[in-house]
C-alpha positions as CSV (number, residue, x, y, z in Angstrom):
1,X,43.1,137.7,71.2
2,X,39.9,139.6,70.0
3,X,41.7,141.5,67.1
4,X,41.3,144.9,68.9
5,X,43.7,147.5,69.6
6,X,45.2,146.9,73.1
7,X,48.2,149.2,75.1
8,X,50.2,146.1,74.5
9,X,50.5,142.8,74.1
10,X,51.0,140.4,77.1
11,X,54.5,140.0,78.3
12,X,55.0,135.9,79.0
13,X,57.3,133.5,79.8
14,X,56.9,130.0,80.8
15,X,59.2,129.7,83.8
16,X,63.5,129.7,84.0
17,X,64.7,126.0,85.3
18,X,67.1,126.5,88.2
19,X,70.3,125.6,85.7
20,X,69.3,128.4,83.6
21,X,69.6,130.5,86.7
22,X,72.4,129.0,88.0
23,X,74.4,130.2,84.9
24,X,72.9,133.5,84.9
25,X,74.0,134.0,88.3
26,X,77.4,132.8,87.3
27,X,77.5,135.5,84.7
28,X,76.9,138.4,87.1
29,X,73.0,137.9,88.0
30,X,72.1,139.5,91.4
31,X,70.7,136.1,93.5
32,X,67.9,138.4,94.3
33,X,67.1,139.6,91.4
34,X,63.5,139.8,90.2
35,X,63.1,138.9,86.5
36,X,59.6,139.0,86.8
37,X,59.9,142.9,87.4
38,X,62.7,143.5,85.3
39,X,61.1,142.0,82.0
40,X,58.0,143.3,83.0
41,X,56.5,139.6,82.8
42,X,52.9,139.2,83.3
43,X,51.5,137.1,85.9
44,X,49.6,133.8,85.0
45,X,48.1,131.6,86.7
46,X,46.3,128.2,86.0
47,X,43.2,127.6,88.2
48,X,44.3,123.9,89.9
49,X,42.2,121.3,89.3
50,X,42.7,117.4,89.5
51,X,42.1,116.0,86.7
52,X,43.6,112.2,87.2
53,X,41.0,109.4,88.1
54,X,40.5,109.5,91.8
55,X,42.0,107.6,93.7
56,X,45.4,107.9,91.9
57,X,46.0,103.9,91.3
58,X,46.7,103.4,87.5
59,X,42.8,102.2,86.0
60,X,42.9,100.2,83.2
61,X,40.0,100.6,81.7
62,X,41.0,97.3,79.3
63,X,37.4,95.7,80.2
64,X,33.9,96.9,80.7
65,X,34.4,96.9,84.7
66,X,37.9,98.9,84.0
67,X,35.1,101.2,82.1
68,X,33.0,101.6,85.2
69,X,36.0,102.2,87.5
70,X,37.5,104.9,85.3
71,X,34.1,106.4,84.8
72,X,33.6,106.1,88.8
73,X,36.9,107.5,89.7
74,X,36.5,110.3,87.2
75,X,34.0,112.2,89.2
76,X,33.4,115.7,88.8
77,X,31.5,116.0,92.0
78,X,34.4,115.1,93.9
79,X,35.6,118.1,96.1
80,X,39.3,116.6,96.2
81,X,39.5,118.2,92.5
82,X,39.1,121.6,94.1
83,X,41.4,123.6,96.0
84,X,40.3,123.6,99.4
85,X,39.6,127.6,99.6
86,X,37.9,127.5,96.1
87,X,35.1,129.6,97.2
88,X,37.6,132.2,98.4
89,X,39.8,132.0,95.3
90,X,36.5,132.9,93.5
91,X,36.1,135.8,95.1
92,X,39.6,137.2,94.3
93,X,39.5,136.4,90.8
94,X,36.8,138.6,90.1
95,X,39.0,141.6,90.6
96,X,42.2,140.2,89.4
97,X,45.1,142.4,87.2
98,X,46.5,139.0,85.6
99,X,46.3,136.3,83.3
100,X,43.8,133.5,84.6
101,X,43.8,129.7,82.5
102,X,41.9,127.0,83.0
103,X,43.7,123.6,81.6
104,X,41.1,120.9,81.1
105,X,43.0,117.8,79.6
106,X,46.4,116.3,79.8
107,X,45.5,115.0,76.1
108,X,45.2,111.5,74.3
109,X,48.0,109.3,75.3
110,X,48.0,110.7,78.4
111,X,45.0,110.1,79.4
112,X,44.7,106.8,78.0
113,X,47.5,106.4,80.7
114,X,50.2,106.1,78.2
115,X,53.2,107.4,80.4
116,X,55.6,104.6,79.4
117,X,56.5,102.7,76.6
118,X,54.7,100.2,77.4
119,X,51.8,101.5,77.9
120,X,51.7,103.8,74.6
121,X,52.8,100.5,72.9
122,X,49.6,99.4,74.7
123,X,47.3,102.4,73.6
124,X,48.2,101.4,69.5
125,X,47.6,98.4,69.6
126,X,44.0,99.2,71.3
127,X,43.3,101.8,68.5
128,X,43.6,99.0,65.7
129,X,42.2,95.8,67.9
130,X,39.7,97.3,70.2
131,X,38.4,101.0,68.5
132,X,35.4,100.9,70.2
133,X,36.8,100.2,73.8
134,X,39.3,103.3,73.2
135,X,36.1,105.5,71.9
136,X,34.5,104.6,75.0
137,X,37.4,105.9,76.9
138,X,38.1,108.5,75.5
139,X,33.7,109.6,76.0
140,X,34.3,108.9,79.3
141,X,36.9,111.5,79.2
142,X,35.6,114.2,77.6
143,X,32.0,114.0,79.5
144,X,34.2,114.5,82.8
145,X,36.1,117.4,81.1
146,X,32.8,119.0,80.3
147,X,31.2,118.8,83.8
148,X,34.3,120.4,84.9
149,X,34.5,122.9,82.7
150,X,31.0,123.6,83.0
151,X,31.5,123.6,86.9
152,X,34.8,126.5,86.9
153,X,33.2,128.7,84.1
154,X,29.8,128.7,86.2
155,X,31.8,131.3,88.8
156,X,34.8,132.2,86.7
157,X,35.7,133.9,83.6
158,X,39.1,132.9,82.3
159,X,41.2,134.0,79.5
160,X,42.2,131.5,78.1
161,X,41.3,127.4,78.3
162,X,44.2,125.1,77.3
163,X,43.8,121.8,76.0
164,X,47.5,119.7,76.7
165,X,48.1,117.5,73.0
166,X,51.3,115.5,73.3
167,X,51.0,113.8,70.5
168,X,54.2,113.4,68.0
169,X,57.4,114.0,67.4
170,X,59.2,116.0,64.5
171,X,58.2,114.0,61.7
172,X,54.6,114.4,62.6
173,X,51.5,113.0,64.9
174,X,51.4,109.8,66.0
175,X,47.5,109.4,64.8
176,X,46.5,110.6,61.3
177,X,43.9,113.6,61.0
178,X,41.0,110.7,60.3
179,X,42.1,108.9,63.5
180,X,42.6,111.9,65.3
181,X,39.2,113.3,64.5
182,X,37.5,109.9,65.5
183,X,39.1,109.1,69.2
184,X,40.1,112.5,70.2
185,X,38.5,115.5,68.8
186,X,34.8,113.7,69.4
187,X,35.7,113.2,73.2
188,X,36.5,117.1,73.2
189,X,33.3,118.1,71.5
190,X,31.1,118.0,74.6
191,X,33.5,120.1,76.6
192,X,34.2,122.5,73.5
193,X,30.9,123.5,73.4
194,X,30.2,124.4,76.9
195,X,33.2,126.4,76.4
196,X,32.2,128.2,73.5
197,X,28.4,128.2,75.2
198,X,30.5,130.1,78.1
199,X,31.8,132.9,75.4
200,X,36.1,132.2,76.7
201,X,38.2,134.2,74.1
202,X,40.4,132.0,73.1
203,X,40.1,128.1,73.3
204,X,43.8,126.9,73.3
205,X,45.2,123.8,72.2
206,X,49.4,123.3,73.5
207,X,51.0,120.5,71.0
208,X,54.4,119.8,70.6
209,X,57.0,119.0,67.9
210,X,55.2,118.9,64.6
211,X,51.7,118.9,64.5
212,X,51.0,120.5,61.0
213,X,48.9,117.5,59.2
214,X,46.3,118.0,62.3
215,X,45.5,121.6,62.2
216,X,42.5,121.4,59.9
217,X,40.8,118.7,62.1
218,X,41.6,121.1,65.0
219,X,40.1,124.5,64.0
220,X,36.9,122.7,62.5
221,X,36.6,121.0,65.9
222,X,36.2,124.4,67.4
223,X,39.7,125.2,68.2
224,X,40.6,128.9,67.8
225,X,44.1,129.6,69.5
226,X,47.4,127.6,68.6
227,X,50.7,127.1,71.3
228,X,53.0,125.1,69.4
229,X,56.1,124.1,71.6
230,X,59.2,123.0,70.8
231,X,58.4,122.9,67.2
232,X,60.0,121.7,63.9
233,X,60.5,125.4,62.8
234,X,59.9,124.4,59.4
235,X,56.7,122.7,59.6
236,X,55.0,124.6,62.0
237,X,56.3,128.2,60.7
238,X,53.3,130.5,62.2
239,X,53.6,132.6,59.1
240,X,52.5,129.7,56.8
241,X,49.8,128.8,59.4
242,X,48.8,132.6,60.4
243,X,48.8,132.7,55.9
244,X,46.6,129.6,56.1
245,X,44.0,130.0,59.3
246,X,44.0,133.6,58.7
247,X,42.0,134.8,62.0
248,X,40.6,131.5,62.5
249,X,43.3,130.7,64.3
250,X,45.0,132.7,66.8
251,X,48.9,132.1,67.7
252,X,50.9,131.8,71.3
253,X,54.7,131.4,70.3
254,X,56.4,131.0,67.2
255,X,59.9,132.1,68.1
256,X,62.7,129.6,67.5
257,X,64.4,129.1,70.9
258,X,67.2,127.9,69.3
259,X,68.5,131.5,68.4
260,X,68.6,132.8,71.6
261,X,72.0,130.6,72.1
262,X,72.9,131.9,69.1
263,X,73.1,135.7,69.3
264,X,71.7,139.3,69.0
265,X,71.8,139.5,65.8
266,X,70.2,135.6,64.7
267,X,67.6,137.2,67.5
268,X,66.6,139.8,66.0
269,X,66.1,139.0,62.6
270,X,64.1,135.5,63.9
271,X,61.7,138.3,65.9
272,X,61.5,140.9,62.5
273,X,60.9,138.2,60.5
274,X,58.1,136.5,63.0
275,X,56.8,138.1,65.4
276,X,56.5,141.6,64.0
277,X,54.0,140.3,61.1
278,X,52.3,138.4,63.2
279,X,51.9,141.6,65.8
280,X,50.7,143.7,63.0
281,X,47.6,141.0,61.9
282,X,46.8,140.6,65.7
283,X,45.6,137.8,67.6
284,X,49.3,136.6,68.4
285,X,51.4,137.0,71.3
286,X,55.1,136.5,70.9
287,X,57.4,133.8,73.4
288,X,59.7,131.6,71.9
289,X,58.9,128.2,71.1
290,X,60.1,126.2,74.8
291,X,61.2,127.1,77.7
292,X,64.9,128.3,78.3
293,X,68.1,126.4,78.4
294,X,71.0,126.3,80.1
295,X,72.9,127.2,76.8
296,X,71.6,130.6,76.7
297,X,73.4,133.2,77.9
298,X,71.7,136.1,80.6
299,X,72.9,138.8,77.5
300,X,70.9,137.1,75.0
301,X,68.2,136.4,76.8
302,X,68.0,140.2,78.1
303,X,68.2,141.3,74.5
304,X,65.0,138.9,73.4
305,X,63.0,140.1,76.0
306,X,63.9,144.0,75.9
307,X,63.1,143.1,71.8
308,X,60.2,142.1,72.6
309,X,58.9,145.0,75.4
310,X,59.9,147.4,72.1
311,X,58.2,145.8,69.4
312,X,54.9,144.6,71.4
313,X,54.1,148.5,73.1
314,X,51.9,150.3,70.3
C-alpha cells in the first residue's frame, strides 16, 4: 500500500460461513482441514474496541439532555472499551508477523442508531427538520473516535484503520455528496487527522453497494484506501476508479463474487481483466467483492485462490 516492490501481495479472505463449509465438506473437504494453511491466507486481526455508548441502552440523543447522555456514555476514558490484557496485547504486537486493523466507526446511520426501519426513517427525517441536532451528533461522534484513535496509535502501529460506511444500496448513497460532506465527513475530520498526524499507511473506508457519486468527497476528506463490498460491478469497476484516483486512492477488492459460482473460466478472465492491472499499478490487493456463498463450489473456490497465489508472487 506504499507503491513499493514487495515479495508479494497479502493473501486475504474475510472469513467462510459454516454453510459454505458445510458444502465443501459435502464435496470431499477433510473436516479438519486447514484453509488458512492451504491458501496460504494471511492472518488479520482487528484490535477490539467498544465503540457503542456505554452502557449499551439505546441513547436517543433527540434533545439537548439525549446530547449530554450520548456525549457522557461515549467516553473514551472508559476502561470497559479495552480488552482487559490491553497492556499485554501491546506488548505482542510490537513483534507481530501479521496484519494488525484498527476499525474506528460503525458509520452514519449506524451510529445515529439507525438499525431498524424505524429508526433510519427517523435519522431522514432529522437530516431535513433538525440539521443542526444531527451535526451535533454526529461531533459528538467523531471527537470520541479521535480520542480513541489517538489513545491505540499512542502504543500501536497498525496497518491499516477502517472506517465502516453502510450507506446505500445499488442505485447509489442514501445522502448526496453535499449532505454527505456536511454530517459525516466533518465528524471524521478530527479523527482523520490524528490518523494522518500518526503517519498509518492506508486510511480505509469499507462501503457497500454503490457508492460511486461519494468518492470525490471521500478522498478530499483524507481518505486514501477504498474496500468496496458487495458492489454494483458496473458502477464501482476499480479500473474506472483506479483510472480516476490514480494513486490517490488505493484499492482492497474488486473481484466480482458472483463468478466464482460461475466457473474457471468466468474466473479467470474476471481476475486478468481486474486484478492483474490493478497488481501491476500497485497499491491494490485482490479478494473478491463479499464474502463466500453457499453457491460456490470447493473447485471454484480452490481455482480463485491458487489464481490468485500465481498472479500476486512477483
Amino acid at each position: 500500500m506504499r507503491y513499493e516492490r514487495p515479495d508479494r501481495v497479502p493473501y486475504l479472505e474475510e472469513g467462510l460461513r459454516d454453510d459454505v463449509l458445510q458444502r465443501w465438506r459435502a464435496e470431499g473437504l477433510p473436516a479438519d482441514a486447514d484453509l488458512a494453511t492451504m491458501f496460504h491466507t494471511d492472518r488479520r486481526e482487528q484490535i477490539e474496541l467498544v465503540l457503542e455508548p456505554l452502557p449499551r441502552s439505546k441513547v436517543r440523543p433527540t434533545s439537548r439532555r439525549g446530547l449530554r447522555t450520548l456525549r457522557e456514555r461515549l467516553n473514551p476514558a472508559d476502561p470497559a472499551r479495552f480488552p482487559k490484557d490491553w497492556p499485554a496485547r501491546v506488548k505482542a504486537w510490537k513483534t507481530r508477523r501479521h496484519i494488525l486493523e484498527l476499525r474506528i466507526s460503525h458509520g452514519f446511520f449506524l451510529s445515529m442508531g439507525a438499525g431498524t426501519w424505524p429508526g433510519f426513517t427517523e435519522v431522514m427525517y432529522l437530516l431535513s427538520d433538525a440539521p443542526d441536532l444531527v451535526r451535533e451528533i454526529t461531533a459528538i461522534h467523531g471527537e470520541f473516535a479521535a480520542r480513541m484513535a489517538e489513545r491505540v496509535l499512542r502504543e500501536v502501529e497498525v496497518d491499516w484503520l477502517i472506517f465502516s460506511e453502510p450507506i446505500g444500496g445499488n442505485e447509489g448513497p442514501l445522502l448526496s455528496p453535499r449532505q454527505y460532506e456536511e454530517f459525516v465527513l466533518s465528524g471524521y475530520r478530527p479523527a482523520l487527522d490524528v490518523i494522518r498526524r500518526h503517519g498509518v499507511p492506508a486510511i480505509c473506508l469499507v462501503t457497500y453497494a454503490n457508492a460511486r457519486v461519494l468518492l470525490p468527497s471521500i478522498v478530499n476528506a483524507g481518505f486514501n484506501c477504498l474496500w468496496a463490498c458487495e458492489v454494483n460491478t458496473d458502477a464501482m469497476d476499480y479500473r474506472d476508479i483506479r483510472r480516476e484516483f490514480g494513486r490517490d486512492l488505493r484499492l482492497i477488492g474488486g473481484i466480482d463474487l458472483d463468478t466464482l459460482s460461475v466457473g474457471k473460466a468466468a474466473i479467470r478472465r474476471e481476475m486478468l481483466s481486474k486484478a492483474a492491472p490493478l497488481l501491476a499499478g500497485g497499491g491494490y490487493i485482490p479478494l473478491a467483492d463479499g464474502r463466500v456463498r453457499a453457491n460456490v463450489p470447493f473447485e471454484n473456490y480452490a481455482y480463485y485462490r491458487r489464481l490468485m497465489e500465481k498472479m500476486t508472487r512477483r
